[in-house]
FIKOLZA-1660 file (N, C-alpha, C; in steps of 0.1 Angstrom, whole numbers, plus 5000, padded with zeros to 4 digits):
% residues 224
   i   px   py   pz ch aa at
   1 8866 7346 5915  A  X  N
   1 8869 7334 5908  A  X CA
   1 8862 7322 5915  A  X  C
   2 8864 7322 5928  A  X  N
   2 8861 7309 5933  A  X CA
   2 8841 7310 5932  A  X  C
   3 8832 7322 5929  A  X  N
   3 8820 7325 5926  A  X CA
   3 8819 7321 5912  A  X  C
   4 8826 7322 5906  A  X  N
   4 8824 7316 5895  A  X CA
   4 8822 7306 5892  A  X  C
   5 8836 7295 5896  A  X  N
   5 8836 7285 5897  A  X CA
   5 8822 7276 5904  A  X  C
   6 8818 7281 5914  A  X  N
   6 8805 7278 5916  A  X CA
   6 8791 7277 5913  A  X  C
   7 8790 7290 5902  A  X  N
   7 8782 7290 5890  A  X CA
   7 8782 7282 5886  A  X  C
   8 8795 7276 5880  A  X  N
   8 8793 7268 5866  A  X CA
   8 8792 7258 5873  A  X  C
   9 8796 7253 5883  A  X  N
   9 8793 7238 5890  A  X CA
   9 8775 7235 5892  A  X  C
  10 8766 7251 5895  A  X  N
  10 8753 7247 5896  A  X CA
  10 8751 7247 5881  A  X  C
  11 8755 7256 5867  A  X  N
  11 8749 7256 5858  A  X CA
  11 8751 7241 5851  A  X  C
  12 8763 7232 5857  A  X  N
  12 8763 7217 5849  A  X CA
  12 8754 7208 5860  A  X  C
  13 8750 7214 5866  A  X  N
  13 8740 7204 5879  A  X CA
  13 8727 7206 5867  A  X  C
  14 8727 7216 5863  A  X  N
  14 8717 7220 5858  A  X CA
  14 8712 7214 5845  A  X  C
  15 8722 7217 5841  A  X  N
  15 8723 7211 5824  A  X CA
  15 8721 7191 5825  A  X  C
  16 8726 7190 5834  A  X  N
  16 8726 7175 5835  A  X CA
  16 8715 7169 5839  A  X  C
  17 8710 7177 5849  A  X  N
  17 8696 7175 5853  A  X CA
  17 8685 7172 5841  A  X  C
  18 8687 7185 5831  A  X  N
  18 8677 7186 5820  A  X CA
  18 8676 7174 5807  A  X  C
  19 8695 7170 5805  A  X  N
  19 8698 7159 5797  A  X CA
  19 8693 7146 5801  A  X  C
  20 8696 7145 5817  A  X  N
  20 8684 7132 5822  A  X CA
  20 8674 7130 5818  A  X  C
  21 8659 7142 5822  A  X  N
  21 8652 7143 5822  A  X CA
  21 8647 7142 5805  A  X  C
  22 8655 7140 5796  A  X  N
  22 8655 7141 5782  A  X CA
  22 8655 7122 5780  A  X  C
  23 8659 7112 5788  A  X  N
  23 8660 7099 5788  A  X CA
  23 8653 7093 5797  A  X  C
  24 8632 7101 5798  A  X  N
  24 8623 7098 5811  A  X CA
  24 8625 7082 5802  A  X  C
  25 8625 7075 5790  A  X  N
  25 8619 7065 5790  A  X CA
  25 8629 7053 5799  A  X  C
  26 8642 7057 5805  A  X  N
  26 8654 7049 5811  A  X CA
  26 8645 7044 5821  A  X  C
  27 8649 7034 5829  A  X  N
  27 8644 7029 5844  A  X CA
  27 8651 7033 5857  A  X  C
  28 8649 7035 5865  A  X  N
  28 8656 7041 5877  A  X CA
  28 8668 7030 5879  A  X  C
  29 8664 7014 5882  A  X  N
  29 8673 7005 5882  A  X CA
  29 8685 7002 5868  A  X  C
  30 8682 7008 5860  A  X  N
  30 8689 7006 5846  A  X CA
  30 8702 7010 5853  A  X  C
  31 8709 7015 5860  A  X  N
  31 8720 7022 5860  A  X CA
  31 8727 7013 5875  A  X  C
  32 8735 7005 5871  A  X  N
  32 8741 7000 5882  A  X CA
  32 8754 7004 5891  A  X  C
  33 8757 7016 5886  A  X  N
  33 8772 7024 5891  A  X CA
  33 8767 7039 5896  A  X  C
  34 8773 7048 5901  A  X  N
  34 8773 7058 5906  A  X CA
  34 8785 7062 5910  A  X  C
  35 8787 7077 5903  A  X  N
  35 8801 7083 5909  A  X CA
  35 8795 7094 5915  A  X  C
  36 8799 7098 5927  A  X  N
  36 8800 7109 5934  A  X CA
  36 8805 7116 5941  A  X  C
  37 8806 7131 5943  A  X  N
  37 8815 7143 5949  A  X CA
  37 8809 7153 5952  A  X  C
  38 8813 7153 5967  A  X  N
  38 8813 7162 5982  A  X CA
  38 8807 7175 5973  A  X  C
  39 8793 7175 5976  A  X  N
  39 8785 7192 5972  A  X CA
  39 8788 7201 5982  A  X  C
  40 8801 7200 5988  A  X  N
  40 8797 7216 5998  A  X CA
  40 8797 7228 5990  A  X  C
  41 8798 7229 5978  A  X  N
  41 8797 7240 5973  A  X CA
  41 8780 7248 5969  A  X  C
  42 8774 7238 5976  A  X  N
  42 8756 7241 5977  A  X CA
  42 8754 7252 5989  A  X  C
  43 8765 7247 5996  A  X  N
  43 8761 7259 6011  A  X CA
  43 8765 7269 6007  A  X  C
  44 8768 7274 6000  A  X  N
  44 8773 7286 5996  A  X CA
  44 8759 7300 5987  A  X  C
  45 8750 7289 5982  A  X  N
  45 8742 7293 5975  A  X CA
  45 8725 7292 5988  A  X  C
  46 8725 7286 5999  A  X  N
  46 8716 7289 6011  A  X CA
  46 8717 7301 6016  A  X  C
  47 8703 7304 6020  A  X  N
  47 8702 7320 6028  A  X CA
  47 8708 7321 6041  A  X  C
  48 8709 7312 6047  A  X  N
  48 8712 7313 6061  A  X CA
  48 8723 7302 6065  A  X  C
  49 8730 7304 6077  A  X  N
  49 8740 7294 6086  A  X CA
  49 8737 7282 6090  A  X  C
  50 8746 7270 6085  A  X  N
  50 8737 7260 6086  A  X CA
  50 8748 7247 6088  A  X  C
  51 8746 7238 6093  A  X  N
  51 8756 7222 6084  A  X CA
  51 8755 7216 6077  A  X  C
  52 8743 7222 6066  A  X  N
  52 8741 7212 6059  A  X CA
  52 8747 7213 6044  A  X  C
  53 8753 7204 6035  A  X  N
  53 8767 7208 6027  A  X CA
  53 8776 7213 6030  A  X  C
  54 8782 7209 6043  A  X  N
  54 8793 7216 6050  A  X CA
  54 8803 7201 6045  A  X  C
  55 8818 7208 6043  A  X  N
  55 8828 7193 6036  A  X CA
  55 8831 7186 6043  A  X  C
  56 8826 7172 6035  A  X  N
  56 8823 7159 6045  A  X CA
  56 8838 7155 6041  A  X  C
  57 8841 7143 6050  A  X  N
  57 8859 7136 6053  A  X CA
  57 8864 7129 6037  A  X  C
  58 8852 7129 6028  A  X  N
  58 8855 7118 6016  A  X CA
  58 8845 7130 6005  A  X  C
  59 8858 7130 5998  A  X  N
  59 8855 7144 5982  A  X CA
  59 8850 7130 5972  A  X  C
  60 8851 7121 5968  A  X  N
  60 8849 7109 5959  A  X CA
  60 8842 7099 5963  A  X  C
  61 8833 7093 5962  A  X  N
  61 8821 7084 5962  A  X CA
  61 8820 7072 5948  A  X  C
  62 8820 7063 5949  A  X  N
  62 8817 7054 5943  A  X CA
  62 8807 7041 5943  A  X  C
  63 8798 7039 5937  A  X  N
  63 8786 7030 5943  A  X CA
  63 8789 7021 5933  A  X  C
  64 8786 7008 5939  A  X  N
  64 8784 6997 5929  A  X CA
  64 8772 6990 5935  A  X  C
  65 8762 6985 5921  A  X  N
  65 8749 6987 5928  A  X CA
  65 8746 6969 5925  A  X  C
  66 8744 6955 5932  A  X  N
  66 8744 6943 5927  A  X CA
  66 8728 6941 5926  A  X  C
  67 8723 6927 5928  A  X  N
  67 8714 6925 5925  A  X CA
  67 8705 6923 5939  A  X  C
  68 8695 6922 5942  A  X  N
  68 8682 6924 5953  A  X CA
  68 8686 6935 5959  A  X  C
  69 8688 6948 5950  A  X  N
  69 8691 6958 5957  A  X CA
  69 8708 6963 5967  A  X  C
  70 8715 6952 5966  A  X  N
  70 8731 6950 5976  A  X CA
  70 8737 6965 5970  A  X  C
  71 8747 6966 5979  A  X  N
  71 8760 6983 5971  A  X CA
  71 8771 6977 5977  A  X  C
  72 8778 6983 5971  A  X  N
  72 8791 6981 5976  A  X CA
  72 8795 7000 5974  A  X  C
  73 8802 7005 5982  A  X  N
  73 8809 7016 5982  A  X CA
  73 8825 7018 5990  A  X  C
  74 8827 7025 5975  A  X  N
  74 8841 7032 5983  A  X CA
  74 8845 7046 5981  A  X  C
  75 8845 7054 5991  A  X  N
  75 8851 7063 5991  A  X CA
  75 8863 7067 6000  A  X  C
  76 8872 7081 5990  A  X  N
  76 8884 7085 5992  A  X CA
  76 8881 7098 5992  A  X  C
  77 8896 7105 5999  A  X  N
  77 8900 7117 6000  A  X CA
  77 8916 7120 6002  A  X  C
  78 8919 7126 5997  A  X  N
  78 8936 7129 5999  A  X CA
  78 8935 7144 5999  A  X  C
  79 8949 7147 6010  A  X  N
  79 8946 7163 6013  A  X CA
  79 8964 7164 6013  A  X  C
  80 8971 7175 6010  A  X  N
  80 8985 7178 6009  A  X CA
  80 8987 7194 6012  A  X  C
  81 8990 7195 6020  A  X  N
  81 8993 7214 6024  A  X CA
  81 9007 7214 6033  A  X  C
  82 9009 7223 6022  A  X  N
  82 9024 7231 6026  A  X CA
  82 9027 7245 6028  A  X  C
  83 9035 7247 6038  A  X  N
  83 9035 7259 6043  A  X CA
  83 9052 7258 6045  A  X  C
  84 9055 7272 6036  A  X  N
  84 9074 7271 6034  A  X CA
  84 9078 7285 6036  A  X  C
  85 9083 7293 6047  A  X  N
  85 9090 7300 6049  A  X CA
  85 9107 7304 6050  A  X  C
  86 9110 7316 6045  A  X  N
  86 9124 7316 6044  A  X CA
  86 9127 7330 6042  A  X  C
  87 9132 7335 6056  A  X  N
  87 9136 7346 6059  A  X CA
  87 9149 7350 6068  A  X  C
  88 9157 7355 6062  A  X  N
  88 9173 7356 6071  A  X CA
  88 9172 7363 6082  A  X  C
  89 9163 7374 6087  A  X  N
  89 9159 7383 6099  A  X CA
  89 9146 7373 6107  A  X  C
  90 9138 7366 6100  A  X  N
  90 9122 7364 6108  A  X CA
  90 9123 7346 6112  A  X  C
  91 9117 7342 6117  A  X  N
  91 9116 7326 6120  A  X CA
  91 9113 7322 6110  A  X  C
  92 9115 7312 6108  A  X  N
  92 9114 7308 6095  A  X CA
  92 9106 7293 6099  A  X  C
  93 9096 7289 6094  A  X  N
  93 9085 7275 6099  A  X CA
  93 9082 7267 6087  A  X  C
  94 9087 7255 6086  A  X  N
  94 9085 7245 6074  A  X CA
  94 9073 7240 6082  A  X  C
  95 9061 7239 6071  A  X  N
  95 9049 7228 6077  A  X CA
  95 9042 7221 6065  A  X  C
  96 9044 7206 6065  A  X  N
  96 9042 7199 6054  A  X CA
  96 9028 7194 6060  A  X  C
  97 9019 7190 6053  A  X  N
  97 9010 7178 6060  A  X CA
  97 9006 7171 6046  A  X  C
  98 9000 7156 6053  A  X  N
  98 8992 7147 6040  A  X CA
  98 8987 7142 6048  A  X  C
  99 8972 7136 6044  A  X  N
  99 8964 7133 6053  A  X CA
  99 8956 7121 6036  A  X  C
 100 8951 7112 6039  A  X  N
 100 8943 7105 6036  A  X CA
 100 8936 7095 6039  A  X  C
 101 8922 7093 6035  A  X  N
 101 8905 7088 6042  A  X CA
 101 8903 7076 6030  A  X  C
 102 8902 7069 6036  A  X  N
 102 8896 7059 6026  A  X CA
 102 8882 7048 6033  A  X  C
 103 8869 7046 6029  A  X  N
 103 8861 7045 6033  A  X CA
 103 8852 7030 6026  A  X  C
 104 8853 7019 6031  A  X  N
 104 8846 7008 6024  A  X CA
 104 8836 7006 6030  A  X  C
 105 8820 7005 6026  A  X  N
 105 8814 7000 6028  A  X CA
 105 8805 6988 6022  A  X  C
 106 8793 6985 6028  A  X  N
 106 8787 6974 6024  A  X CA
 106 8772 6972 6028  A  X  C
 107 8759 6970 6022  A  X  N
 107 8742 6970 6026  A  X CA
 107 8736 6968 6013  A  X  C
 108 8727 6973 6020  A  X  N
 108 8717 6971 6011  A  X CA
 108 8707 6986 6007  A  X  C
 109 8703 6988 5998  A  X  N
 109 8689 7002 5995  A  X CA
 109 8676 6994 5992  A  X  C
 110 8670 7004 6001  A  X  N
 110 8657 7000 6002  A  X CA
 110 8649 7014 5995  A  X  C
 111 8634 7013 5989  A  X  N
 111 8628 7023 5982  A  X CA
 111 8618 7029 5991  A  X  C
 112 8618 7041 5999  A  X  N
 112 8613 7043 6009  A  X CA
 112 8594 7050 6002  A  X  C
 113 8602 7057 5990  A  X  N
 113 8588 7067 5984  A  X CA
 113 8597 7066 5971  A  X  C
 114 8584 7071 5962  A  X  N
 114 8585 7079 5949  A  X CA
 114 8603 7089 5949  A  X  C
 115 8611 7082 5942  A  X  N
 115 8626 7090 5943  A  X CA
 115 8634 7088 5954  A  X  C
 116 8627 7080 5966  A  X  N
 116 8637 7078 5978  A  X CA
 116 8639 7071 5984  A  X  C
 117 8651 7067 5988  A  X  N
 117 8655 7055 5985  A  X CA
 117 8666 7055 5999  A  X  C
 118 8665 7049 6007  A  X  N
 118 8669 7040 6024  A  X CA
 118 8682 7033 6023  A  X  C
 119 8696 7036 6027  A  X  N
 119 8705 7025 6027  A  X CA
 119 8709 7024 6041  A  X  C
 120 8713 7014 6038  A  X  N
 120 8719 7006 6056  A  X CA
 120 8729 6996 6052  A  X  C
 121 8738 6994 6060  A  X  N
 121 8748 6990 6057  A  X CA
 121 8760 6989 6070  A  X  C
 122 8771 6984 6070  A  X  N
 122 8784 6987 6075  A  X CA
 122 8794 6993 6072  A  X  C
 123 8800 7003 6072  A  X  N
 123 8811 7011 6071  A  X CA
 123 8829 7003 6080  A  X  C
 124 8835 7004 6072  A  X  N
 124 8850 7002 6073  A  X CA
 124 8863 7016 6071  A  X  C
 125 8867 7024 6079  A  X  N
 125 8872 7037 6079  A  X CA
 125 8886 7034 6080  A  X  C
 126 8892 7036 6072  A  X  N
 126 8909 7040 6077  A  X CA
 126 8918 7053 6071  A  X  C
 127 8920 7056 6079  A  X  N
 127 8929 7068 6077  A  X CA
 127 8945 7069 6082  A  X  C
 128 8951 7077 6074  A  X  N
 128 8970 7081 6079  A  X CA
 128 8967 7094 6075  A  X  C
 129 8977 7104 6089  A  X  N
 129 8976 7114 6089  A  X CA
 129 8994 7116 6092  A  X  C
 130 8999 7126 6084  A  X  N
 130 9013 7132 6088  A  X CA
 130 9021 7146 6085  A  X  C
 131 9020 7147 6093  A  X  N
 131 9031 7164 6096  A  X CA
 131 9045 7165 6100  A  X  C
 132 9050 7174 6090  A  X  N
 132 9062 7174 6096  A  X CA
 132 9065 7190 6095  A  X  C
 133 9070 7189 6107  A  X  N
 133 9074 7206 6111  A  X CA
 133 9085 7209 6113  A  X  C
 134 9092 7223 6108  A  X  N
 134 9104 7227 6113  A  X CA
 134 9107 7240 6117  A  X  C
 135 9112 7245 6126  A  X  N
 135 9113 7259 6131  A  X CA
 135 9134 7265 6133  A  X  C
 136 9133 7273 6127  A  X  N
 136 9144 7276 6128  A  X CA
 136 9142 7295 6128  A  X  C
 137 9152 7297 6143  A  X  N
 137 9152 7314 6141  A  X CA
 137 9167 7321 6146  A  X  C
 138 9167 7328 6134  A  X  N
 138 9181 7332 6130  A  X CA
 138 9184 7339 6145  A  X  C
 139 9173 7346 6148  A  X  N
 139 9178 7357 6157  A  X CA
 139 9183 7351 6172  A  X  C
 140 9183 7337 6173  A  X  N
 140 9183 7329 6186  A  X CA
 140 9199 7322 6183  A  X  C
 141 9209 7332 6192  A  X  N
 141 9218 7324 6190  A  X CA
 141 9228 7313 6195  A  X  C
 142 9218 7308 6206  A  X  N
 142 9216 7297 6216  A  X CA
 142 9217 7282 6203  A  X  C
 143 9212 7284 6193  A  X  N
 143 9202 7277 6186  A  X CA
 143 9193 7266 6191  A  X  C
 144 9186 7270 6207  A  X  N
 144 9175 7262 6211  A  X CA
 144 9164 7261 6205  A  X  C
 145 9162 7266 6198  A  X  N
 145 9152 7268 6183  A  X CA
 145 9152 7260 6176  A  X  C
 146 9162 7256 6172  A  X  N
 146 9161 7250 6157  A  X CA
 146 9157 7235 6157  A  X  C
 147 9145 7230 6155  A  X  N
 147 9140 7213 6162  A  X CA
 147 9130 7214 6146  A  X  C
 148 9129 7200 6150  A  X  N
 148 9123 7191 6140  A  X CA
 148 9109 7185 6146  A  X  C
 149 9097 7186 6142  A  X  N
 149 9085 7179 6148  A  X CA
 149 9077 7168 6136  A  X  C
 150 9078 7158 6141  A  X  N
 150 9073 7149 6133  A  X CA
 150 9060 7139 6141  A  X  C
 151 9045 7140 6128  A  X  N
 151 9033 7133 6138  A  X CA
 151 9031 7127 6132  A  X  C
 152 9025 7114 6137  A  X  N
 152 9018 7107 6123  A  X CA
 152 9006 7096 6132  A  X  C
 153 8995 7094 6126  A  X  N
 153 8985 7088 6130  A  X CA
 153 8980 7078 6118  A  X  C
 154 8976 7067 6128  A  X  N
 154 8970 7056 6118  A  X CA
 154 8958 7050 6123  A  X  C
 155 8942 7053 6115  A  X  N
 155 8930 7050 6126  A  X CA
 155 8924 7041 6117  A  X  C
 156 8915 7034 6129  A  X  N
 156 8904 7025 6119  A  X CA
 156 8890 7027 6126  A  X  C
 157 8884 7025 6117  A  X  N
 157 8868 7027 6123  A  X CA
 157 8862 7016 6117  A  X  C
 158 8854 7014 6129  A  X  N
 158 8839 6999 6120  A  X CA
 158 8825 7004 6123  A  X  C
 159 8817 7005 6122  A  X  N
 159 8800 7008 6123  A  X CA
 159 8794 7012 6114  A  X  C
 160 8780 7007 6119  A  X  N
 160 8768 7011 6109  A  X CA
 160 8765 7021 6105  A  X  C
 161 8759 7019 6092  A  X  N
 161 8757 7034 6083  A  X CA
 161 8745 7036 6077  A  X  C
 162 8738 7043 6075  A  X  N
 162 8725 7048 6072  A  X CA
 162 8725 7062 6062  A  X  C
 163 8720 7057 6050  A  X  N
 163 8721 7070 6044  A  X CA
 163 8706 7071 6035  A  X  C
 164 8698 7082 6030  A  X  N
 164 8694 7089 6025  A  X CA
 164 8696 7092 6010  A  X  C
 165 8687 7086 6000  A  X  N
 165 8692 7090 5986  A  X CA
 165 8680 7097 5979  A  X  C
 166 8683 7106 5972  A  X  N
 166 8668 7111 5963  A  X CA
 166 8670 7118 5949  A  X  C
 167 8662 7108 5941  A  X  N
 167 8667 7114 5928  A  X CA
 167 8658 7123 5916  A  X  C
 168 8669 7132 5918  A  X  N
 168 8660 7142 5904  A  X CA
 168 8655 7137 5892  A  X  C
 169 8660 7124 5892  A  X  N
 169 8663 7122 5873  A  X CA
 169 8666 7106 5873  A  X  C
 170 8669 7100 5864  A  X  N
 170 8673 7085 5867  A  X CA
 170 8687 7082 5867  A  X  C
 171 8694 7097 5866  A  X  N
 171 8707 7093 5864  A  X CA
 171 8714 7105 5873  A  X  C
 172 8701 7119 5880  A  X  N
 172 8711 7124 5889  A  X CA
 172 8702 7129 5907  A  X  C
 173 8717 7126 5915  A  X  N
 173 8709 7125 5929  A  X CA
 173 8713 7126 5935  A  X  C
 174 8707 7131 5951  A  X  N
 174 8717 7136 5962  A  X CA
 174 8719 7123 5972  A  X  C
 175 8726 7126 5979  A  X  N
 175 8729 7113 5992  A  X CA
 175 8734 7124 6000  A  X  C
 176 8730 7118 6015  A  X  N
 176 8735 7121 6029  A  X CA
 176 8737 7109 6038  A  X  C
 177 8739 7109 6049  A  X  N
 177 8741 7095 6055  A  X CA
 177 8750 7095 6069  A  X  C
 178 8745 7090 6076  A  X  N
 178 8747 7090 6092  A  X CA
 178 8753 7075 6099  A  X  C
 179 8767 7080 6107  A  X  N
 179 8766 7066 6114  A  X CA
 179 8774 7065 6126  A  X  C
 180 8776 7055 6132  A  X  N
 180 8779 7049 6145  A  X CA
 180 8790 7045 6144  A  X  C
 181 8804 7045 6151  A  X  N
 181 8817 7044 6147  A  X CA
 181 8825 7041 6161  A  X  C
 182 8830 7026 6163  A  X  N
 182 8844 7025 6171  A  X CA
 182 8852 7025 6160  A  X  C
 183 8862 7034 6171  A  X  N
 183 8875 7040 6164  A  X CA
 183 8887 7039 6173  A  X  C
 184 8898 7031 6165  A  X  N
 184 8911 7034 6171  A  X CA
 184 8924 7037 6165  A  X  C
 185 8931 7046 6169  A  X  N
 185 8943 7054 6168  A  X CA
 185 8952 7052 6174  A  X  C
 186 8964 7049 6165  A  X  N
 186 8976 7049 6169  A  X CA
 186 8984 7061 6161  A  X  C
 187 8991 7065 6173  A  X  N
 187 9000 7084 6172  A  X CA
 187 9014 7083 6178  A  X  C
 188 9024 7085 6169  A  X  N
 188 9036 7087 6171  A  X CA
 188 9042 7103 6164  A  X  C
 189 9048 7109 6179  A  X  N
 189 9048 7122 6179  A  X CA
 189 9065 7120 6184  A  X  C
 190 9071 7125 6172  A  X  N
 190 9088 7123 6171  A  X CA
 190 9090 7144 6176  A  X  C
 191 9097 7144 6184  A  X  N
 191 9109 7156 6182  A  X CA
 191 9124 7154 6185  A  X  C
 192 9131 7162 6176  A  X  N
 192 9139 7162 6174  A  X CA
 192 9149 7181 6174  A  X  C
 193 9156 7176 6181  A  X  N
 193 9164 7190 6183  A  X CA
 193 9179 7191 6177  A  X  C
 194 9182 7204 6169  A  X  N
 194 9194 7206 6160  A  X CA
 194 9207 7206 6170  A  X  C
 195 9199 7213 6183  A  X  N
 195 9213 7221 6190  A  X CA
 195 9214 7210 6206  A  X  C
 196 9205 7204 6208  A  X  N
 196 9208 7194 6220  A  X CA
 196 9200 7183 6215  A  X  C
 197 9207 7170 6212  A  X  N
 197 9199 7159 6208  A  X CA
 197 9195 7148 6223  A  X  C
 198 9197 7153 6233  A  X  N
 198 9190 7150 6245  A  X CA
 198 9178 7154 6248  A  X  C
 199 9174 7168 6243  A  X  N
 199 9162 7173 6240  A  X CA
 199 9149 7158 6233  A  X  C
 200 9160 7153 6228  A  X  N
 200 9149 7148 6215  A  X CA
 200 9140 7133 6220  A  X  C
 201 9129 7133 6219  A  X  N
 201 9119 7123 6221  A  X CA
 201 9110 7116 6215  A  X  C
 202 9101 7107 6217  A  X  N
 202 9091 7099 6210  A  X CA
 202 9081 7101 6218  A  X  C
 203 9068 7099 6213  A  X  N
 203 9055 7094 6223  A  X CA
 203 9049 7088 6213  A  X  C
 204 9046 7077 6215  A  X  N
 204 9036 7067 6213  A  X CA
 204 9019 7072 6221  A  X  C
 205 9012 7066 6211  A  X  N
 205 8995 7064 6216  A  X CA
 205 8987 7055 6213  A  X  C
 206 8981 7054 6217  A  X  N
 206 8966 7046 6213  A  X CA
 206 8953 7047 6222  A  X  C
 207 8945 7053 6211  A  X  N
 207 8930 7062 6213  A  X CA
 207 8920 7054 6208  A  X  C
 208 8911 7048 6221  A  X  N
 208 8896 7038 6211  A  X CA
 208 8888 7050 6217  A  X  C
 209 8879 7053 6210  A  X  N
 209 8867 7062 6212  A  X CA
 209 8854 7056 6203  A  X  C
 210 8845 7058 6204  A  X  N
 210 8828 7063 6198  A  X CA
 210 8830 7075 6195  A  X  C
 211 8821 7073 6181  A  X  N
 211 8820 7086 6176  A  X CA
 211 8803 7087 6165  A  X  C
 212 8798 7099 6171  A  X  N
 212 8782 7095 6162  A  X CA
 212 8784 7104 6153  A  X  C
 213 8780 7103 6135  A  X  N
 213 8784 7111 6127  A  X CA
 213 8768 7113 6124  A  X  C
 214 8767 7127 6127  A  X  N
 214 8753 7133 6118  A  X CA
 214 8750 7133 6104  A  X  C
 215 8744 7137 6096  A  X  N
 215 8739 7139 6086  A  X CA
 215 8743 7154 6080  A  X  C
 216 8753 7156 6071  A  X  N
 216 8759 7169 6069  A  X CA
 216 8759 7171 6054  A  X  C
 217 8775 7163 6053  A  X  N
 217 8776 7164 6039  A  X CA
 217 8766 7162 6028  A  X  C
 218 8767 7168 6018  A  X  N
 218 8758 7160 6007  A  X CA
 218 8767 7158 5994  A  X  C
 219 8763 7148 5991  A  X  N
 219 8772 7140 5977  A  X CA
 219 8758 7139 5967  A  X  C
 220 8766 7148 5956  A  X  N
 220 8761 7145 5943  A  X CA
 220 8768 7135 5934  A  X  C
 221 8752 7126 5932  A  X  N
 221 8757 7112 5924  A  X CA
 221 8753 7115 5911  A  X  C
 222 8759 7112 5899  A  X  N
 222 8760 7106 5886  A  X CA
 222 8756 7094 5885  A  X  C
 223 8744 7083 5878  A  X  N
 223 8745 7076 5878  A  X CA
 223 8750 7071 5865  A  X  C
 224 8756 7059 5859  A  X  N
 224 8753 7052 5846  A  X CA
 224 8757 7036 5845  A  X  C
% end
């Protein structure tokens, strides 16, 4: 199924390509918007091990393209996984998570060659991340087991961004893009215990780091 699904994702890369290519008389600049979404499904179709189309932090891309060349972009991602057990003999583990990326930026594109095209700019990153866990096992009749785990993170990032655009067509094209990032994080890590609430705690954090982001993902744009 999921081979499938990947076919048809190259056979509309495909088709789309050809429909462009059916509107050479358009201008590259005619098109002031771009929507785009995370190709890691391209690594799947390379011969060998690699990072390149491996899944970048943001599935959705959005460009807004002004005048002397300016962008604006935003991209998102939301992620929800749940894991629910329930068995009267075995442990039984609740594990929720949601996590969501949201990504503003701001520069300018420059025309480097024939189809390729130079952006630079600043990036704005913020993210919330949260889990909540539960363990409970029948066979513990202490009930020291049975606790509640709760995390949750809130980051921001600022730095420059550099990305890579090249287009097939006037309306379709890849992007990659690299950058430089202070980042800081705040983390509150709650437990909580069913059978001794003396057990139960908080920790507080806060994490500034650098972080250098390579050139990985690739996002296929739509333009119109």
């Amino acid at each position: 199924m999921k081979t499938m699904l990947q076919v048809l994702g190259l056979l509309c890369l495909i088709l789309l390509s050809q429909t462009s290519y059916s509107q050479s008389e358009e201008k590259v600049d005619t098109f002031t918007r771009s929507f785009g979404i995370d190709a890691n499904f391209i690594n799947n179709f390379l011969p060998f091990d690699n990072t390149i189309g491996e899944r970048g932090d943001y599935l959705f891309h959005y460009f807004i393209y002004k005048g002397e060349n300016k962008f604006v972009r935003h991209a998102f991602d939301i992620d929800i996984i749940g894991t629910f057990q329930d068995n009267e003999r075995e442990l039984e583990r609740d594990d929720a998570r949601f996590n969501i990326d949201y990504k503003y930026s701001k520069g300018k594109r420059k025309e480097l060659f024939k189809k390729g095209y130079f952006h630079y700019g600043v990036d704005i990153l913020l993210n919330y991340f949260l889990r909540k866990r539960s363990v409970v096992d029948p066979n513990d009749m202490s009930g020291v087991s049975f606790n509640n785990t709760t995390d949750s993170d809130i980051g921001v990032s600022v730095g420059p961004v550099f990305g890579l655009q090249y287009k097939f067509s006037p309306r379709i094209s890849i992007y990659t893009e690299a950058g430089i990032y202070l980042s800081g994080t705040f983390g509150i890590d709650r437990f909580r215990s069913e059978f001794d609430p003396t057990l139960d705690f908080t920790d507080r954090e806060i994490r500034v780091q650098d972080e250098f982001v390579l050139p990985g993902a690739i996002i296929l744009l739509y333009s119109f």
